[in-house]
C-alpha positions in Angstrom: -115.0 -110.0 226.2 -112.5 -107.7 224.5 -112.8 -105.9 221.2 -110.0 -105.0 219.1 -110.3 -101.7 216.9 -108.8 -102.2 213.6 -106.1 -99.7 212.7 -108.1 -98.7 209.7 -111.7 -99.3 210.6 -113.1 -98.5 206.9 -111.5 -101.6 205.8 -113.5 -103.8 208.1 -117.2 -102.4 206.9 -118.3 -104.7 203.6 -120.8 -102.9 201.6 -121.5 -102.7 198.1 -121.3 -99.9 195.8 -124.6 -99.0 194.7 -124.4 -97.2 190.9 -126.3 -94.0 191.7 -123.4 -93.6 194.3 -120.7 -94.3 192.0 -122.6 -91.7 189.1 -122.8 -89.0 191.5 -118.9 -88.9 192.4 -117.2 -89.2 188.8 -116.0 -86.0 188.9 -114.4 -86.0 191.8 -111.3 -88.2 193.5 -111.5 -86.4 196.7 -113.8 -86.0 198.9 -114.8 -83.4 201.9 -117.3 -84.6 204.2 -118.8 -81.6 206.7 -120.8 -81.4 209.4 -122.5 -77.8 209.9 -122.9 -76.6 213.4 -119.6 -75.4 214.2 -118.3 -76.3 210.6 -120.4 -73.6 208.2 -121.8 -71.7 211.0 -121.0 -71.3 214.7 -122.2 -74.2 216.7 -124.4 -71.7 218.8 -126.3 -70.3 215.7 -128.3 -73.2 214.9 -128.9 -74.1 218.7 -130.7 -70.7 219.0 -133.5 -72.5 216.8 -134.0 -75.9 218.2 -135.9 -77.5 215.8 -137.4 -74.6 213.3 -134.8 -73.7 211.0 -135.1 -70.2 209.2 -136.0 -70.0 205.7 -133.1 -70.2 203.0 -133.3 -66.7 202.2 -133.1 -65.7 206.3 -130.1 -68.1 207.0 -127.3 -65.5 206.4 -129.1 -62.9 208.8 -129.8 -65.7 211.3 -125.9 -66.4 210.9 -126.2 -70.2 209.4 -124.1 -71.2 206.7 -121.9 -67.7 207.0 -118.5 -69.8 206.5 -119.8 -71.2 202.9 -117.8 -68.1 201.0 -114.1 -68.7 202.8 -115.1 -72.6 202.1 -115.8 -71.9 198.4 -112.8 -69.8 198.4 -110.4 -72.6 199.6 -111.8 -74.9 197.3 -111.8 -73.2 194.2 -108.4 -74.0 192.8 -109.0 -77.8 193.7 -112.1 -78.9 191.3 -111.5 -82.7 192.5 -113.1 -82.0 195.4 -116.7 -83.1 196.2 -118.9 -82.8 199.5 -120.6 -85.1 201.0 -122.2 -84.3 204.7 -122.1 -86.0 207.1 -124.1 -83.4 209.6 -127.1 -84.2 211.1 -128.7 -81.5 208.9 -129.0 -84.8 206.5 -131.8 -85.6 208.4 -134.1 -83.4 208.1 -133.6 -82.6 204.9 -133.4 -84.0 201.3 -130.0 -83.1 199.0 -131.8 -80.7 197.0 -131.9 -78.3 199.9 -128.7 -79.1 201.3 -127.6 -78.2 198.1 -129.3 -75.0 197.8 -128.2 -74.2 201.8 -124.4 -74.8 200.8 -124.9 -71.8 198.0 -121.5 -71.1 196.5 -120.0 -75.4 197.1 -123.3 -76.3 196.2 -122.2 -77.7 193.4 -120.2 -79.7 194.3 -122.2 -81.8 196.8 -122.1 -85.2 196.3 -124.7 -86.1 198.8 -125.1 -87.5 202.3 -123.6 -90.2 204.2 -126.6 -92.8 204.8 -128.8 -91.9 206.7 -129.6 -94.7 208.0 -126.3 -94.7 210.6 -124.9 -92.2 212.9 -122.1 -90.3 212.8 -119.0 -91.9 212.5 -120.4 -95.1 211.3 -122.2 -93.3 208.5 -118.6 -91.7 207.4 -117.0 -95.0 207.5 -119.5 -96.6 205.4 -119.5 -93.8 202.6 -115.2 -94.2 202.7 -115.8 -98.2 202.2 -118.9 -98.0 199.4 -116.2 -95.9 197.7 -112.6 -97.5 198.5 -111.3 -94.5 200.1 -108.2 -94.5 201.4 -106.9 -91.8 204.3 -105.7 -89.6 201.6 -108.9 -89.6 199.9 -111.5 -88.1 202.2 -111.3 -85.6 205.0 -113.7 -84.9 207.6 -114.3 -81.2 209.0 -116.1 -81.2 212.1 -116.4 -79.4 215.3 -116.8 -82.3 217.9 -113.6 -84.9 217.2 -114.4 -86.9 220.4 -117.3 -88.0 218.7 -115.2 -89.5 215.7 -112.3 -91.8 217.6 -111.9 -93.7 214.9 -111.4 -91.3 212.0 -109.1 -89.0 214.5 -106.7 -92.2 214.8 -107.1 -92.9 211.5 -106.1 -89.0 211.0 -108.6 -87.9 208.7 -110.3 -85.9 210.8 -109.8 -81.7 210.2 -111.2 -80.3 213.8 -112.8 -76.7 213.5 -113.5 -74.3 216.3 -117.0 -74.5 217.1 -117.0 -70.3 217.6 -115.4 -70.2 214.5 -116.2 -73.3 212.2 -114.1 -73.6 209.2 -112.7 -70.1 209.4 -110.7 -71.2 212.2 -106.7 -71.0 211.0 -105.5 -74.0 212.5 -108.4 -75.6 210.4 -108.2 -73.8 206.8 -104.1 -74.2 207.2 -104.5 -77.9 207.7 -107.3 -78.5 205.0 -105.4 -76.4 202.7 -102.3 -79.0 203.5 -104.8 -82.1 202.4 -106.0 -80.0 199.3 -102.8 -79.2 198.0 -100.9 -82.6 198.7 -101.0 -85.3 195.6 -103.4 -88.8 196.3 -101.0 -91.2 197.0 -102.6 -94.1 198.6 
């Protein structure tokens, strides 16, 4: 038995859109969905917990979330924008806290992708509850192969995993998305 991969795989997924997803994204037409290891934070600096996780106030000194400021800086002249994560952070903890983790794009966050799926699925569900087309969502994340999908459908930004999101290659290319029009 063969399958065949649709060229656009978030048009095959039919889900409704439930209203508290809908509320939560009004101000925003774009969206930015992030992973953390290797995105906000080197990939290595979360490993070197395993499962604790440092307090809120230690996570700068423990080197999580360092990247947050350059992201907040990129973002700032593009107030469309919301986050939504996608990492597997979402798991563990509720939105308040990712909110509170994210510090400076905090307010911007949107939420998770369900956390009832994994990984790419989850993305391709949140980009069909809301009718996103390509233009309309990107996806920063340190570990493409994982996402084949979304990398043929070109909407994924890949990030250094040393370097996360202050990686050039990545903050010239997600600058290119933020300052292009929607025009899907």
């Amino acid at each position: 038995m063969t399958c065949r991969v649709a060229r656009r795989p978030f048009d095959r997924l039919a889900l409704e859109i439930p209203a508290e997803v809908l509320a939560s994204t009004g101000q925003f037409d774009r969206f930015l969905l992030l992973d953390f290891d290797g995105v906000l934070h080197p990939a290595q600096a979360h490993a070197e917990f395993g499962s604790a996780r440092p307090l809120l106030k230690e996570q700068p000194a423990a080197g999580l979330f360092i990247h947050t400021g350059q992201l907040a800086e990129q973002l700032a002249p593009y107030t469309a924008v919301g986050l939504v994560v996608h990492s597997s952070w979402r798991m563990t903890h509720i939105d308040a806290e990712i909110r509170s983790m994210l510090g400076p794009v905090g307010d911007r966050l949107v939420g998770a992708t369900d956390r009832g799926f994994d990984g790419e699925l989850s993305i391709l569900q949140f980009a069909r509850r809301l009718r996103l087309g390509p233009s309309m969502f990107r996806v920063l994340d340190d570990q493409p192969e994982l996402l084949p999908h979304l990398v043929e459908a070109e909407v994924v930004i890949a990030c250094d995993p040393a370097c996360g999101v202050s990686d050039q290659t990545a903050r010239e290319r997600l600058e290119y998305w933020l300052a292009s029009s929607v025009s899907d």
